[in-house]
C-alpha positions as CSV (number, residue, x, y, z in Angstrom):
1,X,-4.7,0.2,-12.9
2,X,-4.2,3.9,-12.1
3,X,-1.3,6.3,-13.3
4,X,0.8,7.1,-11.0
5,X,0.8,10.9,-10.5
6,X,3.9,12.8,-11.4
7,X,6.3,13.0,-8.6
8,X,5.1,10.0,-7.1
9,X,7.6,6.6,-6.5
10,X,6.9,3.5,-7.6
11,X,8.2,0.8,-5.7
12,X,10.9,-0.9,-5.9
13,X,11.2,-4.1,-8.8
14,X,10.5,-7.2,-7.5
15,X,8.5,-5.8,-4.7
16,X,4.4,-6.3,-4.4
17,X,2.1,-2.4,-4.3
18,X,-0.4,-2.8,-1.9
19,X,-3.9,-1.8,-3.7
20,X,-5.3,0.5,-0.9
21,X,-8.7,0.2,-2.3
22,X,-8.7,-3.2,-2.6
23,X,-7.0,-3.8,0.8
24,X,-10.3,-1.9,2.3
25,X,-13.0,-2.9,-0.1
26,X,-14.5,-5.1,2.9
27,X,-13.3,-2.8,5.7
28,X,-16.5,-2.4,7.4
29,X,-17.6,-5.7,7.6
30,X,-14.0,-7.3,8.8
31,X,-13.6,-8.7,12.2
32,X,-11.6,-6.7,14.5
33,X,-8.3,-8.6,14.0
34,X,-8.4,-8.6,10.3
35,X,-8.8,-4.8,10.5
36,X,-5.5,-4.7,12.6
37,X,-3.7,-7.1,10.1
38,X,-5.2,-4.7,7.1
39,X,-4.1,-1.5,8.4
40,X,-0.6,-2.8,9.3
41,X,0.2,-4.3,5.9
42,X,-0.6,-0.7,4.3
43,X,1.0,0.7,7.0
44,X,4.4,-1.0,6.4
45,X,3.9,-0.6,2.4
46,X,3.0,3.3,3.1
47,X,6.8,3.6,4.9
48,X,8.7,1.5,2.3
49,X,7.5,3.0,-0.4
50,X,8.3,6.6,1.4
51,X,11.6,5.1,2.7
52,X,12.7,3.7,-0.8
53,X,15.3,5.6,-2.7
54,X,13.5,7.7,-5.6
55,X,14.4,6.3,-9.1
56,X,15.4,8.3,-12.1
């Protein structure tokens, strides 16, 4: 598991991170509707965790 850099938010307890690299591992080899499904679950996980109130 990787340290999250200073600065950076964690999200929220009780809420799943999406692991980008293992979201993509298979990327190239996905059929195109997978691909569409992949990129909107990090999409969505990219905004809440940039839409989530930073914790102190």
């Amino acid at each position: 598991m990787s340290t999250p850099l200073p600065g950076s938010r964690r999200p929220p307890a009780g809420t799943r991170s999406v692991d980008a690299e293992a979201l993509l591992a298979d990327f190239d080899e996905a059929p195109l509707e997978v691909k569409i499904n992949m990129l909107s679950t990090l999409e969505r996980s990219l905004r809440e965790s940039l839409d989530a109130p930073e914790q102190s």
